[in-house]
N, C-alpha and C positions, 0 to 999 in steps of 0.2 A: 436527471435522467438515469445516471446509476442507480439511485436506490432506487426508483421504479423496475429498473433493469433486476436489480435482486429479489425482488418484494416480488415479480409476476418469477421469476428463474425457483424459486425456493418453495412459491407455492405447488409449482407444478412438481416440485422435488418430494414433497410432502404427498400430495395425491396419489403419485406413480411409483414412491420406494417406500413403505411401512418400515425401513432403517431409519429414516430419518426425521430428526426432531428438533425443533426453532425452542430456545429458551430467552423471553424476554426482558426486560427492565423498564417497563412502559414505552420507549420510543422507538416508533411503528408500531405498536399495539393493534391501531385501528385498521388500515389498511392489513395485517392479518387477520382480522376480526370472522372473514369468510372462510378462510381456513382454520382456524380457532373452532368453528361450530363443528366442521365436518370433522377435524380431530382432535378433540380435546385433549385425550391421553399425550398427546405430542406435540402440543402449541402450549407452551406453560408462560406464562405471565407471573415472574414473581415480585412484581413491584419494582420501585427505586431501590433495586437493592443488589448493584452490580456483580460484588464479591457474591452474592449467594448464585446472581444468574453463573458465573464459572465453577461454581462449583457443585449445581446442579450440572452444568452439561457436565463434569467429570462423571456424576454418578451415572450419568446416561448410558454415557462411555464404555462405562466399567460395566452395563449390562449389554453393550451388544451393538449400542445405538450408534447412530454418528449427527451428534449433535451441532447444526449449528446457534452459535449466539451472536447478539443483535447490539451496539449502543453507538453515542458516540467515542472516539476514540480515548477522550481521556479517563471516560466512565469507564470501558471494555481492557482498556490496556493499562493505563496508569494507574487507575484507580482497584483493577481488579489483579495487578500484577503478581502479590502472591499465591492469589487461587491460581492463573495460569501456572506458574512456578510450580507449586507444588497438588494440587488438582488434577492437571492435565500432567505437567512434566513428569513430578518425581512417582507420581503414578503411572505414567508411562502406557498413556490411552490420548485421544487427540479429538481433537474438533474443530471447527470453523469457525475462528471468530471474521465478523463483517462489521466494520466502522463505518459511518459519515463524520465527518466536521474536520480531520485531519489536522495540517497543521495551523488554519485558521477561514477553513471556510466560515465557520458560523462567528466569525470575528465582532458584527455584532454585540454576540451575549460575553462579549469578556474574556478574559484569557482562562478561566475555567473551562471552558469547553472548546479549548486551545490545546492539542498535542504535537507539537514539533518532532517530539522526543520519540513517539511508538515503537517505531522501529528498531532504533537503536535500545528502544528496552527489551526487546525481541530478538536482538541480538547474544543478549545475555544469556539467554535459554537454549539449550540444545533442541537442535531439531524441529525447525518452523519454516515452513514455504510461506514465503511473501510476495502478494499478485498486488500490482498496484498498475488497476486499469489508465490506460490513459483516453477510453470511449466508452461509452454507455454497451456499446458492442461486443468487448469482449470480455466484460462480464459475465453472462450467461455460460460460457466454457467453461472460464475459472471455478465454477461454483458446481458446474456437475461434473466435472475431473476430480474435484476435491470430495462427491460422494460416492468415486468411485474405490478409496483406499481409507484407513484412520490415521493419517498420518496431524499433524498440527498445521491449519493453514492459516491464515491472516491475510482478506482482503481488503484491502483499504481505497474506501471513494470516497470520490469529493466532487466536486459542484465541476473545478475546470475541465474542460475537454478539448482532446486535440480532434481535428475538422476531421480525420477517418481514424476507421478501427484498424489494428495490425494485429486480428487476431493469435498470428503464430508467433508472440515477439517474445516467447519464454527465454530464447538465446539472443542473443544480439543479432537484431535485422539490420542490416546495411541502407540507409537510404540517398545518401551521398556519400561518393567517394572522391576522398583528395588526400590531404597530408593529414595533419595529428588528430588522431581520434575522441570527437567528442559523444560522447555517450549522453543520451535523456531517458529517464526514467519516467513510463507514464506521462501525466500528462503535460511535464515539461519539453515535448516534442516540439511541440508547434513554435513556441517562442525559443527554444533552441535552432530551430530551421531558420527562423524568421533573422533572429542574430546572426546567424551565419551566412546570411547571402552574402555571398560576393566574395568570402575569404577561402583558402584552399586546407581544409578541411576535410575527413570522413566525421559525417555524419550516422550514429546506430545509436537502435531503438530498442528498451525490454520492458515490457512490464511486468518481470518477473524478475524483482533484484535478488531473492534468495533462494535457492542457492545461485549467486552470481555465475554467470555464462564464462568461467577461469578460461576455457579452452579458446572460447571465441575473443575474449578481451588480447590472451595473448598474441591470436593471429593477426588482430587488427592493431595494436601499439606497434608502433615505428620510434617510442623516445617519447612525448608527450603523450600525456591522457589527459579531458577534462570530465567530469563526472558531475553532471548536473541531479540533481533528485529536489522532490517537490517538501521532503522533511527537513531537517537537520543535519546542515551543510557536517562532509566530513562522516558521514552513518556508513557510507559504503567503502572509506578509507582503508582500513585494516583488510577488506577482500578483494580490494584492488592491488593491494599490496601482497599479500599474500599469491594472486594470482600472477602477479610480476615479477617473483622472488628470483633473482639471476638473472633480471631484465632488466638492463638502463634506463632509465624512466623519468619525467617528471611528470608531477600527478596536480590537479588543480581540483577542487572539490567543494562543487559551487550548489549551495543550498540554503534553508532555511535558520537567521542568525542568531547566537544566544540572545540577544539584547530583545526585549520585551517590546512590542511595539503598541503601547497602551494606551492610541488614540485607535477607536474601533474603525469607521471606513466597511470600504467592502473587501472581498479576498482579494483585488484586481490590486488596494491601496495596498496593503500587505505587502502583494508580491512586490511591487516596485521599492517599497520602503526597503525588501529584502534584497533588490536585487535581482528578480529573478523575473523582471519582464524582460522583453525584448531586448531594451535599451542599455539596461543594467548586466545583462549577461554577454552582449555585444563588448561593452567596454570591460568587462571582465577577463572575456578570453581573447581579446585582440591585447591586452596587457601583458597576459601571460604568455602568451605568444612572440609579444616580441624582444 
């Protein structure tokens, strides 16, 4: 449903703004194929060739355009790490990258088209807004706020989805209030909720961990934090930290683990393997907590 959600949000972005430009690497090709005709100068397809889709959108950039580009994440971010770096960054122009497969939807095809890591290689680089939907919902925003400035975005979807949208969750939305604050990122919401019935907890929601909500983290830490995210456990560590500098604190930072999980399954097996069902993040922070 996300990438449907983007695929109809980018065409219409394409129709309604001549700023705007989709650079491909064959996947979603076809489903742009309708907009492909009506503007070719600006739907480019340059094959399986990730590195050159980043660094075509740099030259886009650098005329004027506000490109976005299209793969799954370890083609778009791992693999095409130093055209971002130096493309987009050290030339200092910007554009939308948009992933599927994250850190193991398409668990299936192998741990190649496995990125745990994205973000936190995204972290590396100055200056990147990270929107990590947790509904098919508020996608559509994400994507035309982002053709609203050139700044660097990276929106990353995936298959799970929490049961509603919280379109305005760029700060930390509150959705239960009690004692030590657990934080979920996108679409670790739900099974964050669902772990926490019954314990006395605040509950808040963002699906915009970059630039991290520092002002709202601080109002809401009383002494513990848990920090759930749907990537690599520990990615938002350093900005939580950073936002707590002079604040007593202990921090828990529950996410996606080094260790490979090299029997495929679906992303549901994943999660649990990691820890980050229900069950698994119940016993987690009922741990930590006591």
């Amino acid at each position: 449903m996300m990438r449907e959600s983007f695929i109809a949000t980018t065409t219409e972005l394409l129709d309604d703004d001549p700023r705007t430009a989709l650079v491909l690497a064959d996947i979603s090709a076809e489903p742009f194929a309708p907009a492909r005709s009506r503007h070719p100068e600006r739907v480019l397809n340059v094959g399986i060739r990730e590195q050159l889709m980043a660094s075509v959108a740099g030259g886009l950039a650098l005329t004027g355009m506000r490109p976005y580009l299209h793969s799954y994440a370890p083609f778009a971010v791992d693999r095409a790490y130093e055209q971002l770096k130096l493309d987009l960054g050290h030339q200092d122009v910007g554009a939308v990258v948009v992933t599927i497969g994250g850190s193991y939807d398409a668990s299936a095809e192998g741990y190649t088209h496995q990125s745990p890591g994205d973000v936190a290689l995204l972290d590396t680089l100055e200056g990147w807004t990270v929107h990590v939907p947790g509904h098919h919902d508020e996608v559509p925003a994400m994507l035309r706020e982002a053709a609203r400035h050139d700044d660097r975005v990276y929106v990353r979807l995936g298959l799970q989805e929490n049961d509603r949208a919280h379109p305005d969750a760029g700060r930390l939305v509150v959705l239960r209030r009690g004692g030590p604050l657990v934080v979920a990122v996108g679409p670790m919401l739900d099974p964050v909720l669902e772990a926490t019935t019954g314990l006395d907890v605040t509950v808040a929601y963002t699906n915009r961990p970059r630039p991290f909500d520092a002002e709202g983290l601080r109002a809401l830490t009383g002494g513990e934090v848990v920090v759930v995210e749907p990537y690599l456990a520990g990615t938002s560590a350093a900005a939580v930290s950073a936002a707590l500098e002079g604040v007593p604190h202990r921090a828990l930072h529950l996410g996606v683990g080094r260790r490979e999980v090299r029997r495929y399954g679906s992303w549901r097996d994943h999660a649990r393997e990691h820890g980050l069902d229900a069950p698994g993040l119940r016993a987690s922070i009922m741990d930590f907590l006591s």
